[in-house]
C-alpha positions as CSV (number, residue, x, y, z in Angstrom):
1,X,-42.4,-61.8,-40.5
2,X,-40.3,-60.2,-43.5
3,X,-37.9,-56.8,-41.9
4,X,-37.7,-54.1,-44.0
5,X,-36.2,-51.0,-43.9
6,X,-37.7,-48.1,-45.8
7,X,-35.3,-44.9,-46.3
8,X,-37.5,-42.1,-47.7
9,X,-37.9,-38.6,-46.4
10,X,-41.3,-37.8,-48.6
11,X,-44.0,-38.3,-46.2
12,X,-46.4,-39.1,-48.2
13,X,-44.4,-41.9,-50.3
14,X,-43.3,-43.2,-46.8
15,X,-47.0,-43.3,-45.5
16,X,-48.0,-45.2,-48.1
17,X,-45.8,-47.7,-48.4
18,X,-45.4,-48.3,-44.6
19,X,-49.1,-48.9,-44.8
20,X,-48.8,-51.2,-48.2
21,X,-46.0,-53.0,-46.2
22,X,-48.0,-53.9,-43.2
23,X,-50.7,-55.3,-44.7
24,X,-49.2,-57.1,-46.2
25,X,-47.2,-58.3,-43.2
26,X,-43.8,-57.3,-43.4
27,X,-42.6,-55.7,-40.5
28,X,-41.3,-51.9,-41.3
29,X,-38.8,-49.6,-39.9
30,X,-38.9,-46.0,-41.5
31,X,-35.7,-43.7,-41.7
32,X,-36.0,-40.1,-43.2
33,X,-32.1,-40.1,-43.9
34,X,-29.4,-42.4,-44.9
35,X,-27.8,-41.6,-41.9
36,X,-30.8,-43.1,-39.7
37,X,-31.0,-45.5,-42.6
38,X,-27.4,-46.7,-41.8
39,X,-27.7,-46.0,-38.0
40,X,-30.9,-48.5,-37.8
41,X,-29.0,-50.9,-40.2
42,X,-26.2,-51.1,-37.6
43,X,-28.7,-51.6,-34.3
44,X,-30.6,-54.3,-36.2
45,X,-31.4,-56.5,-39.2
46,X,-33.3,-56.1,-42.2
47,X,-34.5,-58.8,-45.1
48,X,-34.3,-55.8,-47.8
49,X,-34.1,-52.0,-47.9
50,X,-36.6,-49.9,-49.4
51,X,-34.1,-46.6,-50.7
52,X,-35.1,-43.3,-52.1
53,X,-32.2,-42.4,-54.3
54,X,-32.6,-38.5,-53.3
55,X,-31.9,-38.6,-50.2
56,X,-31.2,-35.0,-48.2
57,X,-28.1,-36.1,-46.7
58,X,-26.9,-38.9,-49.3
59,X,-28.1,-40.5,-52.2
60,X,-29.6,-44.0,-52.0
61,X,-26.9,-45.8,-53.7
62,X,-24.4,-44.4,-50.7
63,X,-26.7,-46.2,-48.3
64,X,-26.8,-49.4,-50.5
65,X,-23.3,-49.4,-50.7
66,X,-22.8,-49.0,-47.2
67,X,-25.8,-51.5,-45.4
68,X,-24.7,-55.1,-44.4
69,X,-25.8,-58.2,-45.7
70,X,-28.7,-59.2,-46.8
71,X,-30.5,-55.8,-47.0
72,X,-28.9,-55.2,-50.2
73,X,-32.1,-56.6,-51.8
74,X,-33.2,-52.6,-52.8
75,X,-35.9,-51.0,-54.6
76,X,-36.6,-47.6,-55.5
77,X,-39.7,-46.0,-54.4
78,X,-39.6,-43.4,-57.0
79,X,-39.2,-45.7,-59.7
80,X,-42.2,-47.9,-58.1
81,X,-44.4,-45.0,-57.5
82,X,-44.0,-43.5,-61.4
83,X,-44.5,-46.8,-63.3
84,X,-48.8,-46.4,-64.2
């Protein structure tokens, strides 16, 4: 099962694609900050990362830049969520 790591602190964006995720069977781990983002990146590992670019402690890219190998595979939720 696929490992991702979602990094978004708007609950309701989170919710739903935690719940998107699992059906379709990835396995999610959900961090509000890029701190917890990071800190979970360090304990385990992920296939991608999920990133919100505004984060509340730093921006998206700062996590990207940071995370090991291979969650650098990133998408933005924001940009996701306002395509119609």
């Amino acid at each position: 099962m696929p490992r991702v790591l979602l990094v978004e602190d708007e609950p309701a964006i989170a919710d739903t694609l935690v719940y998107a995720l699992e059906t379709e069977c990835f396995e999610v781990v959900h961090a509000l900050t890029g701190t917890d983002a990071l800190a979970a990146a360090g304990r385990e590992a992920f296939d991608f990362a999920i990133l919100d670019i505004g984060l509340p402690d730093m921006t998206g890219l700062d996590v990207c830049r940071r995370l090991p190998p291979p969650a650098r595979n990133v998408v933005d939720p924001g940009a996701v969520s306002n395509r119609a």
